[in-house]
Every structure is written in structure tokens, then in C-alpha cells.
MITI-849115 format. One record per residue (C-alpha): residue number from 0; x, y, z; chain; residue in one letter. Coordinates in steps of 0.25 Angstrom, whole numbers, m for minus. Example, Ala and Ser with C-alpha at 12.3 -4.5 7.8 and 13.67 -1.06 7.14 Angstrom:
<pts>
+-----+-------+-------+-------+------+------+
: pos :    px :    py :    pz : unit : code :
+-----+-------+-------+-------+------+------+
:   0 :    49 :   m18 :    31 :    A :    A :
:   1 :    55 :    m4 :    29 :    A :    S :
+-----+-------+-------+-------+------+------+
</pts>
This chain:
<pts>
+-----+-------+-------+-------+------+------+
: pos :    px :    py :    pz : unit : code :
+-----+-------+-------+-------+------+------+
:   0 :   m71 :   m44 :   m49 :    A :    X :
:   1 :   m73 :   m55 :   m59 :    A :    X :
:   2 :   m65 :   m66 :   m61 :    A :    X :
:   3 :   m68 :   m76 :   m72 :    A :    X :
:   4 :   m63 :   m92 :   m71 :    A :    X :
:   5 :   m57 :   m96 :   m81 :    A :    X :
:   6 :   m52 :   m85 :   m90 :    A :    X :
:   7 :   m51 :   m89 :  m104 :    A :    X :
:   8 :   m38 :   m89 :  m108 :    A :    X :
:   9 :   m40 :   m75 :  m116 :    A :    X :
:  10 :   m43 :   m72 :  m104 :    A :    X :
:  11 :   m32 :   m76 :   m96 :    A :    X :
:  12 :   m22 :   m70 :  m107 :    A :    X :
:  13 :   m27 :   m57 :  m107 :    A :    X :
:  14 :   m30 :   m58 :   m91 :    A :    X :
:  15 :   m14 :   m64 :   m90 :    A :    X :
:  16 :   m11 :   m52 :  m100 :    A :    X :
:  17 :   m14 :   m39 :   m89 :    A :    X :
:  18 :   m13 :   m46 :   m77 :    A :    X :
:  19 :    m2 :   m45 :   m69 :    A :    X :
:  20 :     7 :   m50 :   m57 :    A :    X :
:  21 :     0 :   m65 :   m54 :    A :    X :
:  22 :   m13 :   m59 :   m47 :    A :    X :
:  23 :   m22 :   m68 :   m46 :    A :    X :
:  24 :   m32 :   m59 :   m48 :    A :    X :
:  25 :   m31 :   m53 :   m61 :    A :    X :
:  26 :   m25 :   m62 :   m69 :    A :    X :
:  27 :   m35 :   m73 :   m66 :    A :    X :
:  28 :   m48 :   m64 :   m75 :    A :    X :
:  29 :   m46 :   m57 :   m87 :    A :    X :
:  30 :   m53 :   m45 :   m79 :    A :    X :
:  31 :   m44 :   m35 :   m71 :    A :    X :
:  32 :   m43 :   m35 :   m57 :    A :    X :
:  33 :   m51 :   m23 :   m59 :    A :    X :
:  34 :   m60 :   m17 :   m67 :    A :    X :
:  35 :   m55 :    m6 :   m75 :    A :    X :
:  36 :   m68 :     2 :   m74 :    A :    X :
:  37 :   m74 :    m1 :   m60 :    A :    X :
:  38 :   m63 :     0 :   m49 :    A :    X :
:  39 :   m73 :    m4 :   m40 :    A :    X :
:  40 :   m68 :   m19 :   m44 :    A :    X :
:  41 :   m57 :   m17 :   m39 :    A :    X :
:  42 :   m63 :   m21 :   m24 :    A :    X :
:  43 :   m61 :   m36 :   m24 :    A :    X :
:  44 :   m71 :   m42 :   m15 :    A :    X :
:  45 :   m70 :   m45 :    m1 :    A :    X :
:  46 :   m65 :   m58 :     1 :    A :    X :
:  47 :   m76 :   m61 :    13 :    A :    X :
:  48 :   m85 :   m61 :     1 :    A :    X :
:  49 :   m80 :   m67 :   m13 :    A :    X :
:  50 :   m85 :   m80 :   m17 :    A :    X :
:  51 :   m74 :   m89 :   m18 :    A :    X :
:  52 :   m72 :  m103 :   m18 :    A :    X :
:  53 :   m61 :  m105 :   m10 :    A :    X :
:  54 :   m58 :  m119 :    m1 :    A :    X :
:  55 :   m52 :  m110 :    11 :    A :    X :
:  56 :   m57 :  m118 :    23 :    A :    X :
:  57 :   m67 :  m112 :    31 :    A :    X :
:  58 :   m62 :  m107 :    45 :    A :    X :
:  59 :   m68 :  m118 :    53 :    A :    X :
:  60 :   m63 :  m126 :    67 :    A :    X :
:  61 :   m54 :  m123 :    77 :    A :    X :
:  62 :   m42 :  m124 :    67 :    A :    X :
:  63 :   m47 :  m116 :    57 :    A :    X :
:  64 :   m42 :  m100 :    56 :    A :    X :
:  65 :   m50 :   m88 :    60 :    A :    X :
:  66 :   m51 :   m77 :    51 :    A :    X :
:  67 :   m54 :   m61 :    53 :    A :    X :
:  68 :   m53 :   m49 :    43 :    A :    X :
:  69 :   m43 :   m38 :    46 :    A :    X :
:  70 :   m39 :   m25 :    39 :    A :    X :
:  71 :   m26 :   m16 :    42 :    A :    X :
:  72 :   m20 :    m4 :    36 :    A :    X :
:  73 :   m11 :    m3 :    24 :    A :    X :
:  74 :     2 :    m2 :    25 :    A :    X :
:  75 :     0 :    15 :    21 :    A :    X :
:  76 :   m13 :    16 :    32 :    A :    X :
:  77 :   m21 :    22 :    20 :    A :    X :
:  78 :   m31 :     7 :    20 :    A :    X :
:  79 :   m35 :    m3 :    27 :    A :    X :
:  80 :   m33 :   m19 :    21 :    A :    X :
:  81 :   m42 :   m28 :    24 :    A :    X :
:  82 :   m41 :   m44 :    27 :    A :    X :
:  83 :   m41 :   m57 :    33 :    A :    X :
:  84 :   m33 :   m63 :    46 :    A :    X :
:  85 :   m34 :   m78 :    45 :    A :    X :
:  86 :   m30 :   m82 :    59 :    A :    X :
:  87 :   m24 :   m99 :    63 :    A :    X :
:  88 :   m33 :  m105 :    74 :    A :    X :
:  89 :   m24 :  m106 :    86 :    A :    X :
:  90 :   m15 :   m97 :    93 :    A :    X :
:  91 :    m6 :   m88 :    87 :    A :    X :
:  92 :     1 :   m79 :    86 :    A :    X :
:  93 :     2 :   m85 :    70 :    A :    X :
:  94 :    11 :   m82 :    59 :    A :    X :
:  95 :     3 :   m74 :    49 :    A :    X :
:  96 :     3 :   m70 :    35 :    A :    X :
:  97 :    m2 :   m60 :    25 :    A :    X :
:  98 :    m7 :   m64 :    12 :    A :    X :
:  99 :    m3 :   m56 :     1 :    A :    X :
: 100 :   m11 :   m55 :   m12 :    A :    X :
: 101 :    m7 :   m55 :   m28 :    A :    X :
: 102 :    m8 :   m45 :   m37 :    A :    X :
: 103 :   m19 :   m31 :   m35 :    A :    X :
: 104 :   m30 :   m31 :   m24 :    A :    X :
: 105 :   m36 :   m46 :   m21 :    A :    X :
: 106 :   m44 :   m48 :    m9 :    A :    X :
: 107 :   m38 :   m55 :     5 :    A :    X :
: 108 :   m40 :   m69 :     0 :    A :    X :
: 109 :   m34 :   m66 :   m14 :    A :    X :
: 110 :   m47 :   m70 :   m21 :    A :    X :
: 111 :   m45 :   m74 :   m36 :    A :    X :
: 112 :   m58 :   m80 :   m39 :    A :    X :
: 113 :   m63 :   m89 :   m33 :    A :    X :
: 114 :   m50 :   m93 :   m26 :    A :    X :
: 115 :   m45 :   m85 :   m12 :    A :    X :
: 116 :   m32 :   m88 :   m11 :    A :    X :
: 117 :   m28 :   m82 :     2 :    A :    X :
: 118 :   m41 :   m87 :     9 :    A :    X :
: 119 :   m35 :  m100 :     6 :    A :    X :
: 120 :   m20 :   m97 :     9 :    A :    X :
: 121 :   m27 :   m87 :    23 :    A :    X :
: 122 :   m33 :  m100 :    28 :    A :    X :
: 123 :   m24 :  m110 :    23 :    A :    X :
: 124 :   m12 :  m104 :    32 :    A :    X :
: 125 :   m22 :  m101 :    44 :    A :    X :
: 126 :   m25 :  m116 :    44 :    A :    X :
: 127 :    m9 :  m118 :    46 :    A :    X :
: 128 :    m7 :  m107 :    59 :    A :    X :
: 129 :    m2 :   m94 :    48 :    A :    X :
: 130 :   m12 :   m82 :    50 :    A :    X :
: 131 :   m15 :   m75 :    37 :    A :    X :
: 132 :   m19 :   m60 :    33 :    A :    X :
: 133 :   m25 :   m59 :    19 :    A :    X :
: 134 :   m29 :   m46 :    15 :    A :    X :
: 135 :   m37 :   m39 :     3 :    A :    X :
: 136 :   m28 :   m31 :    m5 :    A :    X :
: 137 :   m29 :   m16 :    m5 :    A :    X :
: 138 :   m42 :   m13 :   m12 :    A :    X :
: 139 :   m49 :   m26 :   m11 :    A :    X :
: 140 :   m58 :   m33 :    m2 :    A :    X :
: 141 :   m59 :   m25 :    11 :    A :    X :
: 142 :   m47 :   m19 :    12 :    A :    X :
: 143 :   m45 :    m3 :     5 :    A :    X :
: 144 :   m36 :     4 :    m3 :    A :    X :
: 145 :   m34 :     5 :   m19 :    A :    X :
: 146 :   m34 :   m10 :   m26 :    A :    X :
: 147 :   m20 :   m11 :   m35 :    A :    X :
: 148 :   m30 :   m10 :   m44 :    A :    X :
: 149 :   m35 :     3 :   m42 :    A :    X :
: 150 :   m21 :    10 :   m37 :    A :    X :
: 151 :    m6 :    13 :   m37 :    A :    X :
: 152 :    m3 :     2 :   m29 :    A :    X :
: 153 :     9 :   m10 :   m32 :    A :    X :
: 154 :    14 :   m20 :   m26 :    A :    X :
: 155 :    22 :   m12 :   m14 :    A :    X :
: 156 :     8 :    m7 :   m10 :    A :    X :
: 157 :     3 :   m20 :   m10 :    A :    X :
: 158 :    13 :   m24 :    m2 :    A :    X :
: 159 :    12 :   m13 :     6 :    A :    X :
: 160 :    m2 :   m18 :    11 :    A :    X :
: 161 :     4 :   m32 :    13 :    A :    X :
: 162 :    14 :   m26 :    22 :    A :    X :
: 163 :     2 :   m21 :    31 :    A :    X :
: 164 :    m4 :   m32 :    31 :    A :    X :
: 165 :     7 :   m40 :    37 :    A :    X :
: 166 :    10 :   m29 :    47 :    A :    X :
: 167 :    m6 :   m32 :    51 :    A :    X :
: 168 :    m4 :   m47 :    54 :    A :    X :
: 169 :     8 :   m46 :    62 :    A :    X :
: 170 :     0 :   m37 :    71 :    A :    X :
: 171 :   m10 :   m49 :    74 :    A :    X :
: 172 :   m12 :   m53 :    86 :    A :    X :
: 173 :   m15 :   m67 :    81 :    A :    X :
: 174 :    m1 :   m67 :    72 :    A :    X :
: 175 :    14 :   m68 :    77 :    A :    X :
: 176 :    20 :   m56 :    70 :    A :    X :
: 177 :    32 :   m60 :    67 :    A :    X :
: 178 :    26 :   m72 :    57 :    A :    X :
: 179 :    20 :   m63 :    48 :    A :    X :
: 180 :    22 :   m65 :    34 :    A :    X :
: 181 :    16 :   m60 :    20 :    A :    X :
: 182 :    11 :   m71 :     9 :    A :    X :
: 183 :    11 :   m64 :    m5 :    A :    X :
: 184 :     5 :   m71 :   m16 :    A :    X :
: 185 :     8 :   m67 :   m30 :    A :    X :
: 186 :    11 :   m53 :   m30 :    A :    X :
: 187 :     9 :   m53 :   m15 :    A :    X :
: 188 :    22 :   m60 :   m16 :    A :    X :
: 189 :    29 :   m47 :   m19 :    A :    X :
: 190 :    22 :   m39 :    m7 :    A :    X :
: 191 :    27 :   m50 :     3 :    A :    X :
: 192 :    41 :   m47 :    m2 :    A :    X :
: 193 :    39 :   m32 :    m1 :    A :    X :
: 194 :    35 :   m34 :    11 :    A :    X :
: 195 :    44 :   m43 :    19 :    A :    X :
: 196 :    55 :   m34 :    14 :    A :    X :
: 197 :    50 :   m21 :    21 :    A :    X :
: 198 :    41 :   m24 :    33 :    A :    X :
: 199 :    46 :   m33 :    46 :    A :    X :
: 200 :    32 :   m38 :    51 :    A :    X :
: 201 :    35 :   m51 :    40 :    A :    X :
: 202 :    43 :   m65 :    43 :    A :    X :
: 203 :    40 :   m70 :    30 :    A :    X :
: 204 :    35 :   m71 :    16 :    A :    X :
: 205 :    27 :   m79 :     5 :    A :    X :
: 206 :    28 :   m77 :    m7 :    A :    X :
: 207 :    15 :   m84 :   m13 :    A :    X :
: 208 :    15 :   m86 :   m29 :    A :    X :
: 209 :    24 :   m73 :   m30 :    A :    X :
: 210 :    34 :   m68 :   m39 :    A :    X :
: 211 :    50 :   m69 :   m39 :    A :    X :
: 212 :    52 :   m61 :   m52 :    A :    X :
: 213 :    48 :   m45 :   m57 :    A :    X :
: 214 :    33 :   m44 :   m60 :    A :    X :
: 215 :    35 :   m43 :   m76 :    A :    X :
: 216 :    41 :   m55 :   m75 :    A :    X :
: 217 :    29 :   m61 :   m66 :    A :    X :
: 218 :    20 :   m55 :   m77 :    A :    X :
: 219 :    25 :   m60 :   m88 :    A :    X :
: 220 :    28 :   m74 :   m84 :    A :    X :
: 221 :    16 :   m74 :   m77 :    A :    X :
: 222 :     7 :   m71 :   m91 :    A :    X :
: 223 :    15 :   m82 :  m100 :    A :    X :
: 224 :    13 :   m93 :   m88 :    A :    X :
: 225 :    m3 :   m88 :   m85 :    A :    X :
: 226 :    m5 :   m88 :  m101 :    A :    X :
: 227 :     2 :  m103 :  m102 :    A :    X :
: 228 :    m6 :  m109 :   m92 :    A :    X :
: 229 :   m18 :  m105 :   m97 :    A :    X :
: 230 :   m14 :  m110 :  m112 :    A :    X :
: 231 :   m12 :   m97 :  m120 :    A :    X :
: 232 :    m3 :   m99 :  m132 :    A :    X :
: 233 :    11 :   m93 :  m133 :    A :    X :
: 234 :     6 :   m84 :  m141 :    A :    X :
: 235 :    m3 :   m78 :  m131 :    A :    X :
: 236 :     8 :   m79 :  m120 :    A :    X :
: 237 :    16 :   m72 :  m130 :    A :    X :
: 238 :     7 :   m60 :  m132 :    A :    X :
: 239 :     4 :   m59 :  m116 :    A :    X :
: 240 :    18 :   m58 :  m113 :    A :    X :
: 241 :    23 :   m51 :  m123 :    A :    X :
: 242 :    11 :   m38 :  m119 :    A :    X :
: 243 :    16 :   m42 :  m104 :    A :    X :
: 244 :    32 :   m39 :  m107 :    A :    X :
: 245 :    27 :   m26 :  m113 :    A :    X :
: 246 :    18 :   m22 :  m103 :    A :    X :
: 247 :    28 :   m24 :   m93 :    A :    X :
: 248 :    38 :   m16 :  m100 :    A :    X :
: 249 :    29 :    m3 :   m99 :    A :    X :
: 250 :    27 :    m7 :   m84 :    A :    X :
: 251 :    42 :    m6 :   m83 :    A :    X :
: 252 :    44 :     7 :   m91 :    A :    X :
: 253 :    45 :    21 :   m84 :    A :    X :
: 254 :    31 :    25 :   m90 :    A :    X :
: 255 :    22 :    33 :   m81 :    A :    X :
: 256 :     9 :    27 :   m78 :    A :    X :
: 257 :     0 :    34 :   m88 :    A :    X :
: 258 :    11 :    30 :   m99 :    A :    X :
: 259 :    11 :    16 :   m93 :    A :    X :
: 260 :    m2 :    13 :   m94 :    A :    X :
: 261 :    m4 :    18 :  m108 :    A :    X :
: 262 :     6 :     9 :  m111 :    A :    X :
: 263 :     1 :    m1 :  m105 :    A :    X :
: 264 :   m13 :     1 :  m113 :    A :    X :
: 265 :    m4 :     2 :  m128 :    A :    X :
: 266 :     2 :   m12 :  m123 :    A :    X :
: 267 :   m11 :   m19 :  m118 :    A :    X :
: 268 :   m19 :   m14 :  m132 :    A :    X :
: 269 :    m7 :   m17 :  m142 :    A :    X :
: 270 :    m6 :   m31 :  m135 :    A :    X :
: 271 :   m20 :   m34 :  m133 :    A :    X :
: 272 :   m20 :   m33 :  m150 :    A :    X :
: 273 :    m8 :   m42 :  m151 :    A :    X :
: 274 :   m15 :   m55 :  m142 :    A :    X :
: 275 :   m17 :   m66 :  m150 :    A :    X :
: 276 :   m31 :   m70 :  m153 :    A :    X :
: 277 :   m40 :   m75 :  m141 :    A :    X :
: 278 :   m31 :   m69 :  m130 :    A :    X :
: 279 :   m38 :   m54 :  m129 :    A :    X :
: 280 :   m54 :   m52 :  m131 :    A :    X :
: 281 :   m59 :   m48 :  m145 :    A :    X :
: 282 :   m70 :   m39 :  m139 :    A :    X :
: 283 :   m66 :   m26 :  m139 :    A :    X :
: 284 :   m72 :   m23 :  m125 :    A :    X :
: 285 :   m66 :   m35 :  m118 :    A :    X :
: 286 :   m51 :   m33 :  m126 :    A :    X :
: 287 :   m54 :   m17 :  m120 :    A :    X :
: 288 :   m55 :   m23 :  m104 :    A :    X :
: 289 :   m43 :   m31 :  m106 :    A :    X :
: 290 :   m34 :   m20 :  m111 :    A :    X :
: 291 :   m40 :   m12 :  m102 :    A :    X :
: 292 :   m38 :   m22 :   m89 :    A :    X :
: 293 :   m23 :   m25 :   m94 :    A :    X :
: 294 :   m21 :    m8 :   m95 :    A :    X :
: 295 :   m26 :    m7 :   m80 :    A :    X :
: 296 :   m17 :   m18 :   m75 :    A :    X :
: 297 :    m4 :   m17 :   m80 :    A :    X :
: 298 :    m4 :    m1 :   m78 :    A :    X :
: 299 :    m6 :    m2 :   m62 :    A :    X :
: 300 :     3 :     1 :   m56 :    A :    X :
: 301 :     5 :   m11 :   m48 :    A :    X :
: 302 :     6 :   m18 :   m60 :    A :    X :
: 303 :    17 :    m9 :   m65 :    A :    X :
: 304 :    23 :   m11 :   m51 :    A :    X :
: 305 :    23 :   m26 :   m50 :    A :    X :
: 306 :    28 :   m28 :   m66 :    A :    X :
: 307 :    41 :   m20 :   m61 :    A :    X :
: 308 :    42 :   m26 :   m49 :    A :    X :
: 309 :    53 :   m37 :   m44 :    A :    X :
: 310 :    50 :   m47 :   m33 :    A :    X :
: 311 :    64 :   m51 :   m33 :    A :    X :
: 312 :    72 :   m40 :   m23 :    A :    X :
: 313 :    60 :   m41 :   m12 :    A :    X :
: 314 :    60 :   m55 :   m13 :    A :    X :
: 315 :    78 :   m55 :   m11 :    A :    X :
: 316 :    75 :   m47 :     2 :    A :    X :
: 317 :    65 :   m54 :     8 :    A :    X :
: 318 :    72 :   m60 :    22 :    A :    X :
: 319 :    61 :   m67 :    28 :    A :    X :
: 320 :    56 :   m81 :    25 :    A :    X :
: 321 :    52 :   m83 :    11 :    A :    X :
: 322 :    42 :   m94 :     4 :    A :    X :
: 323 :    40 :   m91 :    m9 :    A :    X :
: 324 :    28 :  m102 :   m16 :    A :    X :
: 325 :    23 :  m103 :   m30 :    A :    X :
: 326 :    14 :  m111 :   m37 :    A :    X :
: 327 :    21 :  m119 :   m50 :    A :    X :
: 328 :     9 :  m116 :   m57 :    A :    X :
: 329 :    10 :  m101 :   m56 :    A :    X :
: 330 :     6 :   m93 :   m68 :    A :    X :
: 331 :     6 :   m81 :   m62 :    A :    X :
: 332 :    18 :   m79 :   m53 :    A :    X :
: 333 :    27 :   m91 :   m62 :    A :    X :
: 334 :    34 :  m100 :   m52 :    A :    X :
: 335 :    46 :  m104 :   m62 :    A :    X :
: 336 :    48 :   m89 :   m64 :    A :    X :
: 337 :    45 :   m83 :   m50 :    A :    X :
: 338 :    51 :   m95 :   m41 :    A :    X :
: 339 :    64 :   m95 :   m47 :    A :    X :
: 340 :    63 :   m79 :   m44 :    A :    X :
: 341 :    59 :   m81 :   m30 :    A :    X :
: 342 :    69 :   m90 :   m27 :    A :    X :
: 343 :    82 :   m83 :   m34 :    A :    X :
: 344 :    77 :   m69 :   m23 :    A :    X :
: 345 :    74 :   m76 :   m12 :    A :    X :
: 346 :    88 :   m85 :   m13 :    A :    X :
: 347 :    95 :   m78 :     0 :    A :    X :
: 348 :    82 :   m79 :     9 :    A :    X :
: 349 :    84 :   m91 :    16 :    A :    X :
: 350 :    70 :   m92 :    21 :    A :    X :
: 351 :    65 :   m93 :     6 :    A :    X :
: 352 :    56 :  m104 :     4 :    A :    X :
: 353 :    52 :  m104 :   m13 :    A :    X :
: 354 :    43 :  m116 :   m16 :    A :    X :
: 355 :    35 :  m119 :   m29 :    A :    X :
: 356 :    22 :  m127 :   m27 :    A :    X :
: 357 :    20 :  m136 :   m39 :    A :    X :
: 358 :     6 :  m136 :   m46 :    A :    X :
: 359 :     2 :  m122 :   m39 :    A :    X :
: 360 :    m3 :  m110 :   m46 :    A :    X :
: 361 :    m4 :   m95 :   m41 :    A :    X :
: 362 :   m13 :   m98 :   m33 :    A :    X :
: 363 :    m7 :  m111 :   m26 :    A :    X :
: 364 :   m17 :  m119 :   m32 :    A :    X :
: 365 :   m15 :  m131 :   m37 :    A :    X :
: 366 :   m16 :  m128 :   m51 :    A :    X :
: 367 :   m16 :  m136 :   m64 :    A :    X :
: 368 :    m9 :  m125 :   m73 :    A :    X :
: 369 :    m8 :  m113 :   m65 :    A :    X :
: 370 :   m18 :  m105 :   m74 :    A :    X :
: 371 :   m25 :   m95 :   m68 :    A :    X :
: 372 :   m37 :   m98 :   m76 :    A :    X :
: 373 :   m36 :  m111 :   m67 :    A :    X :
: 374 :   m36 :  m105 :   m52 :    A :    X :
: 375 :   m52 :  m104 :   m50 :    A :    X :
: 376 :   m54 :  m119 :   m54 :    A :    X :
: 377 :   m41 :  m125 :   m43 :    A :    X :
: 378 :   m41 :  m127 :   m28 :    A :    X :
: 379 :   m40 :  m116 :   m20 :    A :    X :
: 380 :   m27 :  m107 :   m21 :    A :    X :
: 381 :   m15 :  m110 :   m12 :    A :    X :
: 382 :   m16 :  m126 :   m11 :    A :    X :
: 383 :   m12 :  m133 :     3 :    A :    X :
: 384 :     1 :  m135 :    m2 :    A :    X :
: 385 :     3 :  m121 :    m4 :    A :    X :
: 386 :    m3 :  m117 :    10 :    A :    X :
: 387 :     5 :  m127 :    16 :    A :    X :
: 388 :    20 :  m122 :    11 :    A :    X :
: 389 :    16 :  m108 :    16 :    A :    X :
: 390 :    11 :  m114 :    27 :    A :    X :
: 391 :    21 :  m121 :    33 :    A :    X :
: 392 :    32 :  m112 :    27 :    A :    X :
: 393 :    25 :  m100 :    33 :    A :    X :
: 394 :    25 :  m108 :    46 :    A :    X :
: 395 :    41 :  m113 :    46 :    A :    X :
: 396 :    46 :  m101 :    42 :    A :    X :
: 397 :    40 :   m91 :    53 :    A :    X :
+-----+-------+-------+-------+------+------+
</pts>
């Protein structure tokens, strides 16, 4: 899969225009996550292999953390996921932690270029006695089943296979089972709040650069902010938001799937010959791929199911300890419009910790506007200030 650094900002508008839900993946390249005509794409690479340029430090020295690949069944027994135990050096029993990816199928370490933010975060928290389980999503890397992508799947699936995951590291032997938790970031977020309301084996929760309000609201903020940053005029924000509400309003409509799709398709063409001049390709080859990759993603299913969906009940439920952490650079999941969210549902937990790291982007980096035309060219994602909260909270609060 083909990512290209940076996307010119016709690029970026059209690329902000389909994409949806902050996934670092497929709003960071103006291809799809997939390829249209070759599902074969869909099959992210194995993490063990991608080239990356990632500052993780190596597992050296008697205090450095040991690593070993695992696989478990999902939740339904009908596939196996596949992943990585990063284990302190010491003597456990250690509290541990699932990571929890964004949007669609991303492999274990959550790879979005050359950045792998969960082999960061994995060893990061290793290095500060909390075992961590990071796993490729359903249809990526080694692990089977259908990719988002390719399927029926939402975000209850999703969180489904989350779910088993945390019910395999408490089983452990190196890991105290009743320290377990779940670290969703992005819409991994929302499956760590499915999840602690429905399964005892968590004792905590992080909500990682999530969401506090509905996902039409996500993805409509989340397009003005992305298109701000990376200095398109208001006329362009305009246009993008505008075709968003509308595509939103059929997500929400009682249309069948066919009927939704088609008008899906009517929306996408009719606004794609309303863009203001620069945004859209003028071949008609290239304008035909982006239609077409704007089509295939807002008519999935997950994508219908996310638009509808509403953080703000699961979040209200949530009884165990709470840290919610957002970047004020945030493009993607807006922290002046999800925070406020977050805090206002998580009011009566008294174990709720919401804390805002200034100069952070989505990717905890330390960022200059928050761009995501900027992420390959910063510092590694999740900055030790950012590992560090989690860190030490993860540690007081278990």
C-alpha cells in the first residue's frame, strides 16, 4: 500500500473529503486503504518486515524488554489474531495493556508510513514495568478474517476482537490478571469503551486521541480542522463540509444499502463538479479514482455504523478508572470539540483523569500545526511526555 509524503493540498482536500473517522491511515494519502480493484491490497504488510524509520529503542541489556509473537481466537472462534507481547525485564506478575488501533485493519504497530506508533508506545511502556499486547487487526498482517475493508464489519466487531484480546493477556502467565486494561487510540477509543462495559477481565481504560461526540460530528469537524491546517481557503472548507453534511444525512437515512450507495455515488459526482478549482484532478481518469474511492468508503458499512454512532452513553457507563489524552493539535479527533465531550460524560466517574497535552498532534507527536501532511517529517509519534502520563497513570491507578 502506497503512501506518498506530502500530499499536495488537492490532495489532502479530496483525501480529507472521503476519509473518515481520524484513521491515520487513510486520510494521510489520497489513495484508499484499499484498492478498489485488487482486494489483494487490502493485506497490510507484516509489521516484522515493513521498513520503517522508527526510533523505538532496540531490546538491549538486562533492563531492556523481551518480546514474542502470540496469536488467539477471536472472540466468535471463527479466526485466529495475531500479535506481539512486549514483556518488563524483572519479575512479574506485570500489569498489562492491549493496544487498540484506529479506524479499518492496520497492522500490530499501527504503521502510517514510516511511523509505527504502537512499536513506540509497546516499548515505551515496557521500559516503565506495564506489559503490552499489540495486535494486527482482522485481515492484516498475520492475523486472518475479512479486513473492514472487505466486510460487514463495524466497530462492535472491532471491538469484539479487542475484547479477546484482553481476555488473552490476562491468561498470561507473566501478567497479574486483574491489571489488565485496553488503550484505544482514535476510533480504538470507542472499542475500549465497548468493552469495559460488557466484559469483567478489564480494571481500566485509556482513551488515546478518541472521540467524546457522535461520529458525524467527528467527521465534520475533523474535515474543516485537517483542511485549515493544511491552508485551504474557506471556500474549499466550505465545499468539503458542505458535501460531508450531505453525505452524512444519507448515512443516517432509512435507505437500504443498494439505495444508500447509489446515493452516496449521486452525492460524490454532483459535489465533485461543484469543487472549487485546484481541489479535484482535472484528468478524467484520476477525478474517476477519487470518486470512485470516496463511493467505496462512505458506503461500508462501518462507515455508515461509525457516522451514527454516539460515544457519549458508553463513555457515561464506564465505572473503572478513566484517562482520557488528547493532543491540542489534533486535526483529526478536535480536542476543543471532543474533550469538553469527554469530560461532560465522564463527569460522575470519579476515577476520570482528562488531560490535554499542548503542542501534540494525533499522533502525540510534537507537532508544528497538527497537519497530517506534517506527521512523516516529526519525531516519532507518542513523545515522552506522552508516554510518561500513561505511564505513571496506568501505574497509580492499578
Amino acid at each position: 500500500m502506497t503512501r506518498r509524503w506530502p500530499p499536495p493540498i488537492a490532495a489532502v482536500a479530496a483525501a480529507l473529503f472521503w476519509a473518515g473517522c481520524g484513521s491515520t491511515d487513510i486520510t494521510t494519502s489520497p489513495e484508499p486503504s484499499v484498492a478498489v480493484d485488487e482486494p489483494s491490497d487490502t493485506t497490510l504488510p507484516d509489521a516484522s518486515t515493513t521498513s520503517v524509520d522508527s526510533r523505538a529503542p532496540e531490546p538491549t541489556g538486562e533492563s531492556a524488554p523481551s518480546e514474542r509473537d502470540v496469536s488467539f481466537d477471536s472472540l466468535s472462534g471463527k479466526f485466529s489474531l495475531a500479535g506481539t507481547l512486549t514483556v518488563p525485564a524483572g519479575e512479574g506478575p506485570f500489569p498489562g495493556v492491549v493496544l487498540v488501533s484506529g479506524s479499518l485493519s492496520q497492522d500490530r504497530n499501527e504503521t502510517i508510513g514510516t511511523k509505527q506508533p504502537f512499536l513506540v508506545l509497546a516499548d515505551g511502556l515496557a521500559r516503565h514495568g506495564i506489559a503490552v499486547l499489540r495486535f494486527d487487526d482482522r485481515g492484516a498482517g498475520q492475523s486472518q478474517g475479512e479486513p473492514v475493508e472487505l466486510s460487514d464489519a463495524t466497530t462492535l466487531d472491532l471491538a469484539d476482537d479487542a475484547q479477546a484480546a484482553a481476555e488473552f493477556l490476562a491468561l498470561q502467565p507473566e501478567i497479574d490478571e486483574e491489571r489488565v486494561g485496553l488503550l484505544g487510540h482514535s476510533e480504538g477509543a470507542l472499542h475500549a469503551s465497548i468493552v469495559a462495559n460488557r466484559s469483567d477481565v478489564l480494571s481500566y481504560v485509556v482513551l488515546a486521541a478518541g472521540s467524546g461526540v457522535p461520529g458525524a460530528e467527528v467527521i465534520v469537524t475533523q474535515t474543516a480542522a485537517g483542511l485549515r491546517s493544511e491552508g485551504a481557503s474557506e471556500e474549499t472548507v466550505d465545499w468539503a463540509v458542505e458535501a460531508r453534511e450531505d453525505l452524512i444525512d444519507a448515512a443516517l437515512s432509512d435507505l437500504d444499502q443498494p439505495d444508500y450507495k447509489s446515493e452516496v455515488r449521486s452525492i460524490t459526482e454532483a459535489a465533485f463538479a461543484a469543487a472549487p478549482p485546484g481541489v479535484v484532478p482535472t484528468d478524467p481518469s484520476e477525478l474517476s479514482d477519487q470518486i470512485e474511492q470516496n463511493v467505496f468508503v462512505f458506503a461500508l458499512p462501518w462507515m455508515r455504523y461509525f457516522i451514527g454512532y454516539d460515544p457519549a452513553p458508553a463513555l457515561r457507563d464506564l465505572s473503572v478508572p478513566v484517562l482520557a489524552v488528547q493532543g491540542s493539535l489534533d486535526v483529526q479527533a478536535v480536542a476543543d470539540v471532543n474533550i469538553p465531550a469527554t469530560e461532560q460524560a465522564l463527569a460522575d466517574n470519579p476515577d476520570a483523569t482528562v488531560v490535554v497535552l499542548d503542542g501534540l498532534n494525533h499522533l502525540f507527536q510534537e507537532a508544528n500545526t497538527g497537519a497530517v501532511s506534517e506527521y512523516e517529517s516529526l519525531d516519532d509519534p507518542f513523545a515522552h511526555e506522552a508516554i510518561e502520563l500513561i505511564a505513571d497513570w496506568i501505574s497509580t491507578n492499578t
